[in-house]
Phi, psi and omega in degrees: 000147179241150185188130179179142193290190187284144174083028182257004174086008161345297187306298184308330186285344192283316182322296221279303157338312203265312175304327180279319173264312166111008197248160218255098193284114176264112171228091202335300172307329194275323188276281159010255188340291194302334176272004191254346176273330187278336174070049180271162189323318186276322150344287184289310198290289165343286159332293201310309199265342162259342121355320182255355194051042190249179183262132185324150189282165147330302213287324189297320180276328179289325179302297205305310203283280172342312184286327188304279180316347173277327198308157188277357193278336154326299201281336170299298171273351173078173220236149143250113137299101156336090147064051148205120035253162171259346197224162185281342177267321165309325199270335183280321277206297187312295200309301158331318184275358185079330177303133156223127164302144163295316197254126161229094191280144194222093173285099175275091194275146157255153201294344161306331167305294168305343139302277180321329181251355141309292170321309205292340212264137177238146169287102191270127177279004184269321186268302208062055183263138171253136178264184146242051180031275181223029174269306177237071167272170205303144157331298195247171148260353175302329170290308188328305176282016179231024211265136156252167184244120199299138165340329212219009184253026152259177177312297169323274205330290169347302172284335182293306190303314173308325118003256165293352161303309175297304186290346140313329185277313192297305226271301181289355181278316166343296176290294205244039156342295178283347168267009212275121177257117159278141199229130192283143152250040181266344190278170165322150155340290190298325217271340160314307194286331188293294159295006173245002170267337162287324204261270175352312160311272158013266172313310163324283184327288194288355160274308160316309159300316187314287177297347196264319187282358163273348188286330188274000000 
C-alpha cells in the first residue's frame, strides 16, 4: 500500500513501482470510474450515490477492491493499492477480508511544499498538459497565456485538503504500524524511488530467507 497527500508525487511513484516490480496498481477512483463504465452490479449501486452527490458507501468500494485483488494476475503478481483504504474503517473492512499489505510506504511532503507544487500547477486547455511555474514551466509564451488554474489549487483549498488527508493517514497508520516504511518525498523523484526501492529489496529479501528456512 501506498499513501501520500495531493501533489506528494505519488501518481509518479506508483508508475515507477508498478514498472520495476511487475506488480498490479489498484486505485480505488480508477476502479470506480470502470465499474460505473462497464455498469457491473457494483457500478450501477455507485452511480446512484454520486448522481446524488453523496459519497459512495464503505461497503461498495471494499466489494470493487475485493474483486481486484482476487483476479489472477493480483493474486499472481502481487498488488500496489493506491490511496486505500483512507479510513480505519475501509482498512479494517480489507483486514476481515484477509487482505494485509507486506508494505505500507507512507510519503512525507512537507506542507510548504506540497502548498508550493499546488499553487503552482497550471493547465493548458488546449493540450491538457500540466505545468508548473516554477518547477516545469510553459514553453512559449503563447502557452503561458493561455494556462489556466484549477478551482481548488488555491492555498486555503489546499490546506483543507491536506487536513483531511493527515486524519485519514493517522487513523490507518494505526492498523499497520509495524510494516509502515516513511518515505522523505521533498527530495527529486528518482531520490524518492530510490528509497522506495530500497525498502522494497529489503523486504523480497527477508521473504525470501523467510520461505527458504521454512522450506529447510
Amino acid at each position: 500500500m501506498i499513501s501520500g497527500a495531493p501533489a506528494s508525487g505519488k501518481g509518479t511513484q506508483c508508475h515507477l513501482i508498478t514498472n520495476k516490480y511487475g506488480l498490479v496498481h489498484i486505485a480505488a477512483g480508477d476502479l470506480l470510474r470502470a465499474e460505473i463504465a462497464t455498469g457491473s452490479d457494483n457500478g450501477k449501486r455507485a452511480k446512484q450515490y454520486m448522481e446524488k452527490g453523496q459519497l459512495v458507501p464503505d461497503e461498495i468500494v471494499v466489494m470493487m477492491v475485493k474483486e481486484r485483488l482476487l483476479k489472477p494476475d493480483s493474486k499472481e503478481n502481487g498488488w500496489l493499492l493506491d490511496g486505500y483504504p483512507r479510513s480505519l474503517s475501509q482498512a479494517t473492512a480489507l483486514e476481515a477480508l484477509g487482505f494485509r499489505p507486506h508494505i505500507f510506504l507512507l510519503l512525507e511532503v512537507s506542507e510548504d511544499v506540497l502548498v508550493e507544487r499546488v499553487v503552482g500547477r497550471r493547465l493548458d486547455p488546449v493540450t491538457g498538459k500540466i505545468y508548473h511555474l516554477k518547477y516545469s514551466p510553459p514553453e512559449t509564451q503563447e502557452i503561458a497565456a493561455r494556462l489556466t488554474q484549477r478551482f481548488d489549487d488555491t492555498e486555503e483549498k489546499v490546506k483543507l485538503r491536506l487536513n483531511t488527508h493527515h486524519q485519514n493517514v493517522e487513523s490507518v497508520l494505526s492498523m499497520y504500524k509495524d510494516i509502515t516504511v516513511k518515505i522523505n518525498g521533498n527530495v527529486s523523484k528518482e531520490e524518492v524511488f530510490a528509497q522506495i526501492d530500497s525498502a522494497l529489496t529489503s523486504l523480497i529479501e527477508e521473504r525470501k530467507a523467510a520461505s527458504g528456512s521454512v522450506a529447510a
